[in-house]
C-alpha positions in Angstrom: -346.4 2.0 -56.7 -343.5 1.1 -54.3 -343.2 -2.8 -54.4 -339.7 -2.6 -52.7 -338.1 -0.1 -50.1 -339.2 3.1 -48.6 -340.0 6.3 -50.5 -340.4 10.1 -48.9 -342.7 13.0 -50.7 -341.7 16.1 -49.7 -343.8 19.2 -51.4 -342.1 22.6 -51.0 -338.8 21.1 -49.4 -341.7 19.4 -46.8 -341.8 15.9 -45.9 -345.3 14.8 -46.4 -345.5 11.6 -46.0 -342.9 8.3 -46.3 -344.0 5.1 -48.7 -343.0 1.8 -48.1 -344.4 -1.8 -50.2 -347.5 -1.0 -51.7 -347.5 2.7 -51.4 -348.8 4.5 -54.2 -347.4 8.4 -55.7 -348.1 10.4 -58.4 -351.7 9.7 -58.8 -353.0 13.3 -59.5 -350.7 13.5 -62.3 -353.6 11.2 -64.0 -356.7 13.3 -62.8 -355.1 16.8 -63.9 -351.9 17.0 -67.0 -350.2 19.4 -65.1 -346.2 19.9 -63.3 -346.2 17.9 -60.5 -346.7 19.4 -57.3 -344.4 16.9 -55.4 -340.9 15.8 -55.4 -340.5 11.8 -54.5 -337.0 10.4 -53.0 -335.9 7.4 -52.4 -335.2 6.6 -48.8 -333.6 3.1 -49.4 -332.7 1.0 -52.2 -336.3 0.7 -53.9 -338.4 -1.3 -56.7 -341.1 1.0 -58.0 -344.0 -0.5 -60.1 -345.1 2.0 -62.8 -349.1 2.5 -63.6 -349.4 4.5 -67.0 -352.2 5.9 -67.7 -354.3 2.7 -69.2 -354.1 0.9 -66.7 -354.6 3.5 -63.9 -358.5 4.2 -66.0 -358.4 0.1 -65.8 -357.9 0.1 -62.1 -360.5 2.5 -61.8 -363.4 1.0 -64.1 -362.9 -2.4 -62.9 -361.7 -2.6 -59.7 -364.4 -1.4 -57.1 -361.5 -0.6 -54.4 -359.2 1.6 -56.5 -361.0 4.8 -56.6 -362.0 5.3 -53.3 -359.0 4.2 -51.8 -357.2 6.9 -54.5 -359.2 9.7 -53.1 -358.3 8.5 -49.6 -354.5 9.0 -50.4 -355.3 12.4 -52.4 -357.1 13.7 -49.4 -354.9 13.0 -46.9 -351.9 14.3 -48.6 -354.1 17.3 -49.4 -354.6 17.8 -45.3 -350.6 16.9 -44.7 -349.8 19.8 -47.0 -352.3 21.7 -45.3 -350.6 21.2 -41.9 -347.4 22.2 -43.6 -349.0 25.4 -44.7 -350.1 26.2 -41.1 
C-alpha cells in the first residue's frame, strides 16, 4: 500500500493507472502464485506499506470493506488493460 508519494503501473510498457496515499498494488499476486503481470514505478520519492500474505487473508476475514473494495481495484485495472488492448 502507498502511504507516501505517487506510484505508476504500467502492464506491457502501458500506464495503467497512477497510485498516490493509500493506493493499493500487487493484490492478485495473493489470489493467484504466479509472475506478476505488472511493473510498478515510483513516480516520486515514496513510503510503501507492505501486506504479506497473513495479513492480506486477515484483511479479508475480518474486515467487511477489504474484499469488495479488492475486487473493485482488480476489476478496474482488468478494464484499464482492456482499453490498452483495444
Amino acid at each position: 500500500m502507498v502511504s507516501e508519494g505517487e506510484v505508476e503501473i504500467y502492464v506491457h510498457g502501458h500506464l495503467v493507472q497512477s497510485l498516490g496515499p493509500g493506493g493499493i498494488f500487487g493484490e492478485m499476486g495473493f489470489i493467484e502464485k504466479r509472475p506478476r503481470s505488472a511493473k510498478v514505478v515510483a513516480k516520486t520519492d515514496c513510503e510503501v506499506v507492505p501486506i504479506d500474505e497473513r495479513r492480506f487473508a486477515f484483511l479479508v476475514q475480518n474486515t467487511s470493506f477489504f474484499a469488495p473494495s479488492i475486487m473493485k481495484i482488480m476489476a478496474d485495472r482488468l478494464r484499464r488493460t482492456d482499453d490498452i488492448s483495444e
